[in-house]
C-alpha positions as semicolon CSV with decimal commas, in nm:
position;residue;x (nm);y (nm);z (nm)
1;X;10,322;10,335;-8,837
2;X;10,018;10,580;-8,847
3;X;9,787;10,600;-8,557
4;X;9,498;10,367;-8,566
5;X;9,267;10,614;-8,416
6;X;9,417;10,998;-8,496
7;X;9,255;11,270;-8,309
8;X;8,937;11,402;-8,437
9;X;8,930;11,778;-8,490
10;X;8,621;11,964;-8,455
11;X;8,486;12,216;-8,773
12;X;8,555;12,569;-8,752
13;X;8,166;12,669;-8,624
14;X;8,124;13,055;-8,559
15;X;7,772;13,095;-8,489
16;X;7,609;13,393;-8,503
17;X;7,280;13,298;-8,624
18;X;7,137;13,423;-8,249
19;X;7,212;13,421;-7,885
20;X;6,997;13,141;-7,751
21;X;7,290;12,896;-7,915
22;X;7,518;12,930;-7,683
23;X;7,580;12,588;-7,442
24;X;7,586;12,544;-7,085
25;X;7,931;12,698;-6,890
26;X;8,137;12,443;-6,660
27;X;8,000;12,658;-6,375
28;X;7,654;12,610;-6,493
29;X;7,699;12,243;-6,586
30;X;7,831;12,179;-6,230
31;X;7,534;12,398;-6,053
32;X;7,286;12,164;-6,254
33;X;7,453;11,845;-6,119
34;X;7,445;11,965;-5,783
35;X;7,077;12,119;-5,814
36;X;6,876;12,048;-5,507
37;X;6,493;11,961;-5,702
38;X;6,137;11,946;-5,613
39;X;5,787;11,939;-5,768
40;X;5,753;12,301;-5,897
41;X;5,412;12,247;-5,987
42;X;5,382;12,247;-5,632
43;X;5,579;12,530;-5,540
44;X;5,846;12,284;-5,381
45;X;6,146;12,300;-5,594
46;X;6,390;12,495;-5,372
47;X;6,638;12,581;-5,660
48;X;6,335;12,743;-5,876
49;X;6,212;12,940;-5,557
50;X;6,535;13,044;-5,544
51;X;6,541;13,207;-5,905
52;X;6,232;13,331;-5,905
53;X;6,286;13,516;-5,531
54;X;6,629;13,618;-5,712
55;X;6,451;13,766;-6,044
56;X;6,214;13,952;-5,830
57;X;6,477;14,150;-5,603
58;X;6,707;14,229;-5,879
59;X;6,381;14,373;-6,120
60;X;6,177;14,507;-5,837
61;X;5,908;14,301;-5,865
62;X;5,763;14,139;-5,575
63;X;5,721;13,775;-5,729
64;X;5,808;13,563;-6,028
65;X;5,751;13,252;-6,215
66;X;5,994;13,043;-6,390
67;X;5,853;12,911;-6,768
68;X;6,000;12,696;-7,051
69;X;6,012;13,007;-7,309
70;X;6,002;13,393;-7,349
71;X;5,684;13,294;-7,599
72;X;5,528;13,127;-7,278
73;X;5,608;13,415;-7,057
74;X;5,541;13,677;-7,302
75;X;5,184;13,487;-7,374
76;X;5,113;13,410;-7,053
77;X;5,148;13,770;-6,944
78;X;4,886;13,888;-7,191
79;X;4,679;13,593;-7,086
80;X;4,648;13,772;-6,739
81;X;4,625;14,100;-6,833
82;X;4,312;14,104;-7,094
83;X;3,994;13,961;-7,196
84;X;3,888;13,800;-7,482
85;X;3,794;14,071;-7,796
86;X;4,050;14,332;-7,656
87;X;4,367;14,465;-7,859
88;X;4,679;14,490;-7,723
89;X;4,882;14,798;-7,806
90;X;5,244;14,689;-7,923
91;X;5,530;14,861;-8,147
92;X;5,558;14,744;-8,543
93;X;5,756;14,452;-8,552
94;X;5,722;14,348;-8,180
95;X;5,826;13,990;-8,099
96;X;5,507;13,859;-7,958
97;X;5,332;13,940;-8,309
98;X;5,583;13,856;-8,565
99;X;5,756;13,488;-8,367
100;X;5,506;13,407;-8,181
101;X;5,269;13,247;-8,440
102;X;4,980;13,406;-8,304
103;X;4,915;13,276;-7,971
104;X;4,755;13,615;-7,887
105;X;4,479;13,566;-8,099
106;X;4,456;13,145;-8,066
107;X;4,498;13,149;-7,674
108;X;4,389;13,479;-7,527
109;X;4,137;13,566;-7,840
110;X;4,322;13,918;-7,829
111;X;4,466;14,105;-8,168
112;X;4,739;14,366;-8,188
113;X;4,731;14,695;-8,272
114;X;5,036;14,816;-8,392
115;X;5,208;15,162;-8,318
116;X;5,463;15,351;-8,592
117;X;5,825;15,286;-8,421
118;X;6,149;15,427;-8,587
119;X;6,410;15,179;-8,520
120;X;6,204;14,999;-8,249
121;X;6,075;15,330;-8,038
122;X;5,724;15,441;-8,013
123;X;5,625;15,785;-7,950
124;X;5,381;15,770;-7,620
125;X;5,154;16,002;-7,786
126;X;5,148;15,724;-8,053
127;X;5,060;15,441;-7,812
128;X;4,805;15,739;-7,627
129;X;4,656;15,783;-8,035
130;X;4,616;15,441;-8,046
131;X;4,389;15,332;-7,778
132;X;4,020;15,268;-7,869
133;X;3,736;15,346;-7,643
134;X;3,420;15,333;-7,894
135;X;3,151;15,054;-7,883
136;X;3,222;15,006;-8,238
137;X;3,585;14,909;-8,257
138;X;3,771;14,616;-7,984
139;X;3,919;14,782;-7,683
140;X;4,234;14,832;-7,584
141;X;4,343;14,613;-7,296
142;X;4,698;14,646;-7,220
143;X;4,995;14,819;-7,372
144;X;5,320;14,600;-7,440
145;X;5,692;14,751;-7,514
146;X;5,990;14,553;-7,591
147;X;6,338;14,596;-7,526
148;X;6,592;14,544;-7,716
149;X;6,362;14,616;-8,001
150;X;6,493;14,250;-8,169
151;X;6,360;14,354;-8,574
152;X;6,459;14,709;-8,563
153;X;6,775;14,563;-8,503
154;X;6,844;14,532;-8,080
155;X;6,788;14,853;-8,034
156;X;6,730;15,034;-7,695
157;X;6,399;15,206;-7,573
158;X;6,518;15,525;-7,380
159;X;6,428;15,601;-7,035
160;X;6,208;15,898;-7,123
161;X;6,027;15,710;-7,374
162;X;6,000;15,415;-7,103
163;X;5,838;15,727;-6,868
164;X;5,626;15,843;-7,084
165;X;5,452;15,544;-7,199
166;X;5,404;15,449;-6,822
167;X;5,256;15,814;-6,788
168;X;4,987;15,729;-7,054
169;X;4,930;15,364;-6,932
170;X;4,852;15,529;-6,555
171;X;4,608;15,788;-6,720
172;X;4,392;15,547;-6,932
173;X;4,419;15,274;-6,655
174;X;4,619;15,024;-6,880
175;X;4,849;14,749;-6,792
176;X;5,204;14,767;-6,936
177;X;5,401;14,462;-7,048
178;X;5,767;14,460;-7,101
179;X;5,898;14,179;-7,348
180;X;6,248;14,214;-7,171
181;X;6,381;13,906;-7,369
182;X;6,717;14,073;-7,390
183;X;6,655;14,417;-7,144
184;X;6,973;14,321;-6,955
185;X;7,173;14,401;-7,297
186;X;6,951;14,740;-7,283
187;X;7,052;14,825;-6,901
188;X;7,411;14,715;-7,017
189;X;7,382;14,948;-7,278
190;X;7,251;15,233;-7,091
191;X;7,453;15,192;-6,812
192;X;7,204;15,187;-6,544
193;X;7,063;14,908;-6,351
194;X;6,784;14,633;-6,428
195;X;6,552;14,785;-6,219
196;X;6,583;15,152;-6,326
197;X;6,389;14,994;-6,680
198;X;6,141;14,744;-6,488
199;X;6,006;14,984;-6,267
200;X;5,811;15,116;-6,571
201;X;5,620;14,826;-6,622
202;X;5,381;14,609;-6,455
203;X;5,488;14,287;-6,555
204;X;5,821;14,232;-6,738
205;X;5,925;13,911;-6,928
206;X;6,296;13,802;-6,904
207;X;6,490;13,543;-7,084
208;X;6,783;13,344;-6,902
209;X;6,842;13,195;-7,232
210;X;6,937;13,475;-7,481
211;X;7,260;13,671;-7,404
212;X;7,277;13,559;-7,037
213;X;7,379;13,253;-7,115
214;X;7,164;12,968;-6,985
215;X;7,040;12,643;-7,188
216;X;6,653;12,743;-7,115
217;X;6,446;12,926;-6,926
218;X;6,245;13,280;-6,905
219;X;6,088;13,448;-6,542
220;X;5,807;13,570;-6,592
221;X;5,763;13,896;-6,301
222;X;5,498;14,087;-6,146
223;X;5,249;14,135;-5,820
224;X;5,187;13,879;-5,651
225;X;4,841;13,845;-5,763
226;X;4,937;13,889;-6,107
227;X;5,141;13,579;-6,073
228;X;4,922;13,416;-5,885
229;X;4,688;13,445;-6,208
230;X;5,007;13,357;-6,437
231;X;5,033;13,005;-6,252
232;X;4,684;12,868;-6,392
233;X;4,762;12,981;-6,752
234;X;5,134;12,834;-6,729
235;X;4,978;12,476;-6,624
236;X;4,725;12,535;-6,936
237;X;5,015;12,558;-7,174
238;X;5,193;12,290;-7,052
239;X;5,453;12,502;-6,876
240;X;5,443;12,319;-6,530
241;X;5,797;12,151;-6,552
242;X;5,808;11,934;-6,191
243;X;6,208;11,943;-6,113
244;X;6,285;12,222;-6,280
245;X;6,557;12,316;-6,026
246;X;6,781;12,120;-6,279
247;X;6,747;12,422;-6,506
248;X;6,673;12,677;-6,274
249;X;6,995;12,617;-6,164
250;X;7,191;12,723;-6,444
251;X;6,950;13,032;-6,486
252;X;7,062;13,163;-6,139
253;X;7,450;13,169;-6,290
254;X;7,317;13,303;-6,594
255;X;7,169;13,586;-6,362
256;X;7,479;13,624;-6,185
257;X;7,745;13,611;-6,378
258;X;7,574;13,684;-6,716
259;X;7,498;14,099;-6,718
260;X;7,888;14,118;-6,681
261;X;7,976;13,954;-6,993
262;X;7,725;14,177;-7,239
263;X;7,946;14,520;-7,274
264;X;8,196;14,267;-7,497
265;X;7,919;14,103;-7,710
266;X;7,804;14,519;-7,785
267;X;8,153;14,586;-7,885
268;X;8,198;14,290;-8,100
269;X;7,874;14,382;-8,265
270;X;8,030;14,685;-8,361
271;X;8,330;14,596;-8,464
272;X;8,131;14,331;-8,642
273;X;7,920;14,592;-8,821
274;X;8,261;14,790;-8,949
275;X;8,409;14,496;-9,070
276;X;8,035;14,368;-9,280
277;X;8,056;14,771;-9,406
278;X;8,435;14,738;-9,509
279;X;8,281;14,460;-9,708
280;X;8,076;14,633;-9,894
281;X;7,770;14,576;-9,725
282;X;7,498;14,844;-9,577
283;X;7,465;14,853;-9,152
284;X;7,286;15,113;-9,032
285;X;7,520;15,187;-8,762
286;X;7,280;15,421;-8,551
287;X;7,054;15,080;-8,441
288;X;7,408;14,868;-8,391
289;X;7,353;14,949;-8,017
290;X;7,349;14,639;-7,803
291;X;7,485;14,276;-7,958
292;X;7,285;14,249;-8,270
293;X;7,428;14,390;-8,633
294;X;7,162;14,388;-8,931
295;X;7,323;14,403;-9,311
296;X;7,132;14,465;-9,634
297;X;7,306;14,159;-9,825
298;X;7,188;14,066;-10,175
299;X;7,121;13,704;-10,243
300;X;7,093;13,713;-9,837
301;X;7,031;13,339;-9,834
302;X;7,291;13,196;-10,080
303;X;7,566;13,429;-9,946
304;X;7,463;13,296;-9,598
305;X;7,485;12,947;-9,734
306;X;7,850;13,053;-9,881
307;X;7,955;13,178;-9,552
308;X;7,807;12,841;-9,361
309;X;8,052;12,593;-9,572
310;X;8,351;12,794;-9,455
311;X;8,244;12,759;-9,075
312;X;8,017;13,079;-9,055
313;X;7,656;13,033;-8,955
314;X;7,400;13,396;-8,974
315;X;7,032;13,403;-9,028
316;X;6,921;13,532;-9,348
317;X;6,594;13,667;-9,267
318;X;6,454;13,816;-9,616
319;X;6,597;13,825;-9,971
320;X;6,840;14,086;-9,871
321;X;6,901;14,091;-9,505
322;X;7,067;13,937;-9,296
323;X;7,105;13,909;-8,882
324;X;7,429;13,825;-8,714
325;X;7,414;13,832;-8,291
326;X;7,724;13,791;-8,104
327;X;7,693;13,639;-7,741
328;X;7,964;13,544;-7,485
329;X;8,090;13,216;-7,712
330;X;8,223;13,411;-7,942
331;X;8,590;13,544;-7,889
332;X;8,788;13,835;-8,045
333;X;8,995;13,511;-8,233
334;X;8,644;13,432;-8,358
335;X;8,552;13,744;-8,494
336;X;8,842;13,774;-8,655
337;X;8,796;13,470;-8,821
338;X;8,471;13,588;-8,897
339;X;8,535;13,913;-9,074
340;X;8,841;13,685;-9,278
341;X;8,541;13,491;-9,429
342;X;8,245;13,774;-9,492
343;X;8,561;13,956;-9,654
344;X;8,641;13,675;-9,861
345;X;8,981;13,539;-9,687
């Protein structure tokens, strides 16, 4: 007699379509269950203290504050640091122009002005050439970098570059912003620690939520009067959360235990990026540097819809290109299975 109620089998899902999907760890799971809460809006929610004290000891910074989103930290950050009618100085491509639907402009009536950046790196005399003093053009009011460079493909920003844009932001009396959504993968990469990047910068945005590992969740760090400032424009956007320690509490394992785990997504992206080659399809190897692999795919979005029915999920992000990012879900028995289906096994 067959079994009334047979096992259920989940579908073969390797996702690679980014980072942020990965779910909550048992560790994490238990450390929300056990969170102890309060009303963040009033400062009282011990867990969120917690990460925020924790954030700004490991980065250097003296204070942080815990948001939704890297878009809300990211925003919130430029928010403080400019007026209205200013530019803000930012490398081609950056993340708070091209995903963040234009909340510079429609919250902080700023614009960008962009800066020439081979694989994701500015020159500082670039970012020096592009600051306007004149009455007849919008001044420049802060200078933002990010790192990993996501579009040009997770690439890192090297120290010197990091020095020498901080050198230019002292002389013309600039703010500098770090969009560190994923600079953990570019300390990882570099082999130095968090802090030896954040010292650069005088606020730095970090997500708990990309290759760390946690459901949600970005800290936002700076001076204390900085974030002082960043708490008014956080309520305005709806970022005050109440008992946020729920969350905050998986963001302090994701802190913990998460820089550990990204040496093994940056070798998986490479062996990732041989494998998409070996299939006949262009990587530029030299920006495969952290956990992020870029092919030139023709017909990116039906080949990605190929590769989806057989259990393989990527974002095809133009006609011909398409971004795969491994994170800490994804095992070596996944990536094999992987490479079996973009080689047609």
């Amino acid at each position: 007699m067959s079994d009334p109620h047979p096992a259920r089998t989940e579908p073969l899902r390797i996702d690679l379509r980014s980072d942020t999907v990965t779910t909550p760890t048992p560790h994490m799971r238990q450390a929300m269950a056990e969170a102890l809460v309060g009303d963040d809006v009033y400062a009282e929610d011990p867990t969120v203290n917690e990460l925020q004290q924790e954030a700004a000891r490991l980065l250097g910074f003296e204070a942080g504050l815990f948001m939704p989103s890297g878009t809300m930290t990211n925003q919130v950050a430029i928010a403080v640091h400019t007026q209205r009618g200013q530019e803000v100085i930012c490398a081609e491509g950056s993340h708070i122009y091209e995903w963040e639907l234009g909340m510079m402009a429609a919250f902080s009536g700023v614009v960008p002005r962009f800066v020439e950046a081979p694989r994701g790196v500015p020159d500082p005399e670039g970012v020096r050439r592009a600051i306007r003093r004149s009455i007849h053009q919008s001044p420049s009011g802060m200078i933002s970098l990010e790192d990993t460079h996501n579009k040009a493909g997770g690439t890192v920003l090297p120290l010197d570059v990091l020095a020498g844009v901080r050198e230019v932001a002292d002389q013309e009396g600039l703010p500098l912003h770090l969009d560190g959504a994923r600079m953990m993968n570019a300390a990882a990469a570099q082999g130095v620690a968090p802090r030896e990047i954040a010292r650069h910068f005088d606020s730095v945005s970090l997500c708990l939520s990309k290759g760390l590992g946690a459901p949600v969740g970005s800290v936002l760090l700076g001076s204390r009067a900085f974030i002082a400032g960043a708490h008014r424009y956080r309520k305005m956007m709806g970022g005050g959360m109440r008992q946020a320690g729920i969350l905050a509490a998986a963001g302090l394992i994701a802190l913990r235990e998460g820089p550990a785990l990204l040496p093994e997504d940056h070798r998986r992206a490479r062996e990732l990026a041989h494998a998409l080659m070996g299939a006949g399809y262009a990587v530029d190897l030299d920006t495969v540097q952290t956990n992020m692999v870029y092919a030139t795919i023709p017909q990116a979005q039906a080949k990605s819809d190929a590769w989806a029915a057989q259990g393989l999920l990527a974002n095809a992000l133009d006609v011909d290109r398409v971004r795969f990012v491994l994170h800490h879900q994804i095992s070596d028995e996944l990536l094999v299975r992987a490479t079996e289906i973009i080689a047609g096994k």
